[in-house]
N, CA, C and O atoms as CSV, one atom per row, in Angstrom:
chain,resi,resn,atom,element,x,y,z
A,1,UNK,N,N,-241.182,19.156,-101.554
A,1,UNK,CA,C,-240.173,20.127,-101.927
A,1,UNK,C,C,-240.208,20.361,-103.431
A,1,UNK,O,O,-240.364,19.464,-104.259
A,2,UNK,N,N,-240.040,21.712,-103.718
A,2,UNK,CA,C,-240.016,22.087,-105.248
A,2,UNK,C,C,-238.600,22.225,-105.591
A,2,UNK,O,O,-237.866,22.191,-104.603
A,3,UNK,N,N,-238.121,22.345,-106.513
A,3,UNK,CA,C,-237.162,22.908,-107.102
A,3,UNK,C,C,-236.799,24.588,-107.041
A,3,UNK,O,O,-235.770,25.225,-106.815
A,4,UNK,N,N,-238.008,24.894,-107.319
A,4,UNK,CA,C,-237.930,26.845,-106.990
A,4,UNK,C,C,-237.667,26.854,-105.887
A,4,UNK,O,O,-236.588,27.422,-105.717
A,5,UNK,N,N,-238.320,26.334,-104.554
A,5,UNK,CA,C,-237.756,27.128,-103.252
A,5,UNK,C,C,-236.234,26.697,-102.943
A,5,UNK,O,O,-235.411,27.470,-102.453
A,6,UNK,N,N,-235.928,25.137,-103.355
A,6,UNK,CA,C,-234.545,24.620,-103.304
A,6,UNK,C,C,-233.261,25.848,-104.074
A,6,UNK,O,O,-232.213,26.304,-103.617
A,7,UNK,N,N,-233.852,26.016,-105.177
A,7,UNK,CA,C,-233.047,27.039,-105.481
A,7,UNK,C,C,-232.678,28.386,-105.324
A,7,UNK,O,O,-232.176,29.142,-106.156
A,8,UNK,N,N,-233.027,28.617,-104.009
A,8,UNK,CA,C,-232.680,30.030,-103.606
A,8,UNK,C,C,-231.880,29.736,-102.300
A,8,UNK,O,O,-231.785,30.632,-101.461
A,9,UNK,N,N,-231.431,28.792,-102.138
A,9,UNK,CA,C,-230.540,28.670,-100.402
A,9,UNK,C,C,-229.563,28.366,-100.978
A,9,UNK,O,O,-229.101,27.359,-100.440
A,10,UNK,N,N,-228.768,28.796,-102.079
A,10,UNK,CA,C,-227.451,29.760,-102.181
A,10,UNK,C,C,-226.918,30.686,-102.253
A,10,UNK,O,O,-225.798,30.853,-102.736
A,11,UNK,N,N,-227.898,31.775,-101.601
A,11,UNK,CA,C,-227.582,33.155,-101.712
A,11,UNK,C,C,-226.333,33.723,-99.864
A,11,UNK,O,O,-226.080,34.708,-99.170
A,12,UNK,N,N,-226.155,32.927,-99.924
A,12,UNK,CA,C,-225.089,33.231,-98.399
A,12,UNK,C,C,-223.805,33.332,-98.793
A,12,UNK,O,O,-223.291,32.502,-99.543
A,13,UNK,N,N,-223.134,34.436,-98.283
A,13,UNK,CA,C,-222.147,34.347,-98.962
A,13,UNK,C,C,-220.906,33.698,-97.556
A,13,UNK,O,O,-220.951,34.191,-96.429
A,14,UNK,N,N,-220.208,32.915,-97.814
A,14,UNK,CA,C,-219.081,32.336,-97.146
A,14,UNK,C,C,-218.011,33.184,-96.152
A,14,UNK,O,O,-217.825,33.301,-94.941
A,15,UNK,N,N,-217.525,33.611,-97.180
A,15,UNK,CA,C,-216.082,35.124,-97.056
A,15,UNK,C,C,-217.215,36.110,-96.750
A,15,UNK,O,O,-218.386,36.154,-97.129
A,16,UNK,N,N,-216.475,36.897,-95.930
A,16,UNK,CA,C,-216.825,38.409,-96.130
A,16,UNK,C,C,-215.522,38.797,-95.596
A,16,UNK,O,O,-214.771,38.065,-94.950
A,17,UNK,N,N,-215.255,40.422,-96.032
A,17,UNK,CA,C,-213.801,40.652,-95.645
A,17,UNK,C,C,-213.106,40.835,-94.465
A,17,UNK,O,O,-213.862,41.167,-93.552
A,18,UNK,N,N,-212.206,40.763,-94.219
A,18,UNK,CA,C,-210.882,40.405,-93.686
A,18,UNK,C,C,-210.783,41.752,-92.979
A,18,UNK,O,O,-210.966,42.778,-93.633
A,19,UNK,N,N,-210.428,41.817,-91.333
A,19,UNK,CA,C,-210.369,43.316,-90.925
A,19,UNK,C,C,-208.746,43.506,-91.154
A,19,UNK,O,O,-208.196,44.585,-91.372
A,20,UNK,N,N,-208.119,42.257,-91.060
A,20,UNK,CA,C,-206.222,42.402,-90.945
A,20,UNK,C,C,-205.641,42.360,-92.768
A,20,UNK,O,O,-204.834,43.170,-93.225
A,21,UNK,N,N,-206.132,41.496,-93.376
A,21,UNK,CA,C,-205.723,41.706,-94.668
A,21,UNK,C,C,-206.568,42.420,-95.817
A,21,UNK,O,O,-206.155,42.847,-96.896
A,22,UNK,N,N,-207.554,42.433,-95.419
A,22,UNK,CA,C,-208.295,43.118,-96.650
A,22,UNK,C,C,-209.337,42.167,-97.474
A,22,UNK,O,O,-210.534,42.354,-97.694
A,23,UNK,N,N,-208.531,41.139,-97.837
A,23,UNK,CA,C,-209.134,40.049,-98.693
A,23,UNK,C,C,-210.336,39.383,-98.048
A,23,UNK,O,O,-210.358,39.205,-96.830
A,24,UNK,N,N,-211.477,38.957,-98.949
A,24,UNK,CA,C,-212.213,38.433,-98.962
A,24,UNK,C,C,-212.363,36.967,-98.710
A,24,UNK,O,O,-212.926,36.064,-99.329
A,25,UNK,N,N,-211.490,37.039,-97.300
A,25,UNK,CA,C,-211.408,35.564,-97.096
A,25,UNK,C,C,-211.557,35.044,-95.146
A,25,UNK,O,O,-210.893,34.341,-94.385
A,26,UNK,N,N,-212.310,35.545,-95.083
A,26,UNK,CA,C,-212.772,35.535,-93.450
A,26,UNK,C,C,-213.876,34.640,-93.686
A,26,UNK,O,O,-214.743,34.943,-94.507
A,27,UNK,N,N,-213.915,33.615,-93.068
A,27,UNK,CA,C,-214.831,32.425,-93.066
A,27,UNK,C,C,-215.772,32.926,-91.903
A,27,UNK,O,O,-215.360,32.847,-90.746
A,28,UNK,N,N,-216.901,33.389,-92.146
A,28,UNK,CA,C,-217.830,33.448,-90.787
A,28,UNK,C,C,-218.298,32.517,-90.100
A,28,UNK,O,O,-218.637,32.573,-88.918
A,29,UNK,N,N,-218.355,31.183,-91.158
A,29,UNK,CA,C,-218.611,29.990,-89.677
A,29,UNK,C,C,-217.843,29.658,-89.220
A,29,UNK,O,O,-217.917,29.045,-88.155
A,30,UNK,N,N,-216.490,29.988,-89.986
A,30,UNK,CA,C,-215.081,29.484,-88.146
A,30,UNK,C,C,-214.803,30.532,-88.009
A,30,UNK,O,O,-213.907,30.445,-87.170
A,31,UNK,N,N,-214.914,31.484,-88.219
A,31,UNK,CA,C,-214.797,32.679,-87.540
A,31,UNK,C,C,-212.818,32.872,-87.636
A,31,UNK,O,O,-212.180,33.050,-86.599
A,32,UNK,N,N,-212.217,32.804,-88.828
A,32,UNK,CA,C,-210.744,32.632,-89.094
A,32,UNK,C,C,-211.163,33.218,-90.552
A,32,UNK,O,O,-212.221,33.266,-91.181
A,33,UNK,N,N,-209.676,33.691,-90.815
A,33,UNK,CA,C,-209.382,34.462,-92.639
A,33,UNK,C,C,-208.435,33.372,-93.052
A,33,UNK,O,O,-207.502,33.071,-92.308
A,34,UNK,N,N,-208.676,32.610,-94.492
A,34,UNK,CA,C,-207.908,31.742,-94.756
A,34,UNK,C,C,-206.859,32.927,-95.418
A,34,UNK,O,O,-207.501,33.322,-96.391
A,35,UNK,N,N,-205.915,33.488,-95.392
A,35,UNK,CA,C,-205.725,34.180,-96.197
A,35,UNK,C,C,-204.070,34.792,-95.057
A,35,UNK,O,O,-202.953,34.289,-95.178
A,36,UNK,N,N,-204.350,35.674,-94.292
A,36,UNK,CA,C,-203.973,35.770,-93.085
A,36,UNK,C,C,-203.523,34.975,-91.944
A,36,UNK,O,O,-202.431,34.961,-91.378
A,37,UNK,N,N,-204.744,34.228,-91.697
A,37,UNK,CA,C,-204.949,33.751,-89.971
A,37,UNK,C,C,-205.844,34.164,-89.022
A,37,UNK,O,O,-206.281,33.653,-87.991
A,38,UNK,N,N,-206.095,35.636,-89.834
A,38,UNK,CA,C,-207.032,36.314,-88.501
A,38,UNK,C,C,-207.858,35.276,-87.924
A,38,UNK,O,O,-208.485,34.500,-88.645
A,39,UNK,N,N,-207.893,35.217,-86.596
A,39,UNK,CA,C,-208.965,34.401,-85.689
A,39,UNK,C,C,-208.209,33.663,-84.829
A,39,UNK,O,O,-208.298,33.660,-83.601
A,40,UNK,N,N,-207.255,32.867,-85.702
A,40,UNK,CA,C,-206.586,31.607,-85.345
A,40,UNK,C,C,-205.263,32.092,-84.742
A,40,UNK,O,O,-205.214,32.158,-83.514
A,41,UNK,N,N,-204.345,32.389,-85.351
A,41,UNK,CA,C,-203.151,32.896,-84.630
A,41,UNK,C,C,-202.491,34.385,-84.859
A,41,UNK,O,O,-202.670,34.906,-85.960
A,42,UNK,N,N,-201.794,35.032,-83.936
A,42,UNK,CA,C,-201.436,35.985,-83.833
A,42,UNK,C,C,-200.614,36.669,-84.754
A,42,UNK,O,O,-200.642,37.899,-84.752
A,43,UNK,N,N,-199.757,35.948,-85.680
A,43,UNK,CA,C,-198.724,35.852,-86.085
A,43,UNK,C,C,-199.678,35.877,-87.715
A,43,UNK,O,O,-200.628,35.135,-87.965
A,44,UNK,N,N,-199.038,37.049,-88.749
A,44,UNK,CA,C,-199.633,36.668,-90.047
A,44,UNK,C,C,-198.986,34.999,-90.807
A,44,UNK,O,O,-197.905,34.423,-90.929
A,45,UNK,N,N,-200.243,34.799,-91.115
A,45,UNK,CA,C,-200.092,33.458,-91.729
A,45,UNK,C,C,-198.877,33.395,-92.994
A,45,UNK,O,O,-199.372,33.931,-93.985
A,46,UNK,N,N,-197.534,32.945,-93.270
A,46,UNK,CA,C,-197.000,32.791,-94.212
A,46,UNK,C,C,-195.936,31.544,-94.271
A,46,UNK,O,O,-195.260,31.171,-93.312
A,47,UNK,N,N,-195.925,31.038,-95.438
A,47,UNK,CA,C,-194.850,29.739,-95.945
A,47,UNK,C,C,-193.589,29.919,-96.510
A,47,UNK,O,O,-193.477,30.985,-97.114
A,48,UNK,N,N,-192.736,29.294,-96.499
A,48,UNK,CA,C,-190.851,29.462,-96.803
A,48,UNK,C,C,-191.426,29.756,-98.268
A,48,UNK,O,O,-191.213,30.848,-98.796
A,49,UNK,N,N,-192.223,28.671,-98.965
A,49,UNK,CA,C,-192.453,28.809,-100.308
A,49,UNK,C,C,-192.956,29.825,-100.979
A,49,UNK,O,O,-192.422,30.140,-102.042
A,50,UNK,N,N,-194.127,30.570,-100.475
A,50,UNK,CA,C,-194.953,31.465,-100.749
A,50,UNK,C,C,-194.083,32.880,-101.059
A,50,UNK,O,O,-194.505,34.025,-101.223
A,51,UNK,N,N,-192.911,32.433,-101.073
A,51,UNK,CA,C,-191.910,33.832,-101.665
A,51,UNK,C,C,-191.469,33.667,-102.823
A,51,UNK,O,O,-191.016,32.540,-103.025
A,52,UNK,N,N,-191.432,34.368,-103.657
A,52,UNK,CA,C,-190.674,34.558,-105.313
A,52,UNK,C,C,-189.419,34.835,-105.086
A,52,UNK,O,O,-188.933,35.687,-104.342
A,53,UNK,N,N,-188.703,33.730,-106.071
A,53,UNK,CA,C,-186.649,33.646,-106.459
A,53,UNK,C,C,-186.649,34.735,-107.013
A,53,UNK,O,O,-187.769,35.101,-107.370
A,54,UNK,N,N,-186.009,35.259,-107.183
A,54,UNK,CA,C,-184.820,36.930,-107.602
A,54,UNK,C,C,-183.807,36.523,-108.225
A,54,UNK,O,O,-182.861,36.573,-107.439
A,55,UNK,N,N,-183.469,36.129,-109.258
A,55,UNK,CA,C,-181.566,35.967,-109.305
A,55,UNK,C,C,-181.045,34.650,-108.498
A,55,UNK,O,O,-179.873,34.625,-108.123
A,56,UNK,N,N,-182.212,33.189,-108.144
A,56,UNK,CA,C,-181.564,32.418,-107.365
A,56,UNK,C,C,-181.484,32.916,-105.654
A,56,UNK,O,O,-181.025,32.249,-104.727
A,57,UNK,N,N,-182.012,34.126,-105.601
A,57,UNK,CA,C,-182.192,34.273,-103.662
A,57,UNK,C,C,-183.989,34.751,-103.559
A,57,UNK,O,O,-184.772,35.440,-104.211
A,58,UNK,N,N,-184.012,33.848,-102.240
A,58,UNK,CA,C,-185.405,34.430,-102.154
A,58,UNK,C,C,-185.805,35.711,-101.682
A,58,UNK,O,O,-185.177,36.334,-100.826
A,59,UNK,N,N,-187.146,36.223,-102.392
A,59,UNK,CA,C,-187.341,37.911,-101.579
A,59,UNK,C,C,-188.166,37.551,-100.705
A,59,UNK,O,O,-189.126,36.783,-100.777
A,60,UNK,N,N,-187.568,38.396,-99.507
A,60,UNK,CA,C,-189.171,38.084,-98.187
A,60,UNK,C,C,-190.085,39.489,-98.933
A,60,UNK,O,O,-189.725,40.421,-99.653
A,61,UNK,N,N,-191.200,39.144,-98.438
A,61,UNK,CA,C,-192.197,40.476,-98.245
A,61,UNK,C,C,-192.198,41.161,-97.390
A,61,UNK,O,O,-192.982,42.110,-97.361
């Protein structure tokens, strides 16, 4: 093994985009969007936290 041929088997890219969110975060080997959920569950992926305080109340999106 050389070094030159070793260094070309990082050209794959991971992500490619997202048909439900847009983002560049659809994993093609599990076949899921970290980002979303797409793949995995029906329901868009979101956390209590993942919302910004206002004045002390939280805003949903």
């Amino acid at each position: 093994m050389t070094t030159a041929s070793m260094g070309l088997h990082n050209r794959k890219q991971p992500h490619v985009m997202c048909r439900r969110c847009g983002k560049e975060s659809y994993l093609k080997r599990k076949h899921y969007c970290s980002h979303c959920g797409y793949g995995k569950t029906a329901k868009i992926k979101a956390y209590s936290w993942n919302n910004k305080t206002v004045n002390g109340k939280r805003k949903d999106n």
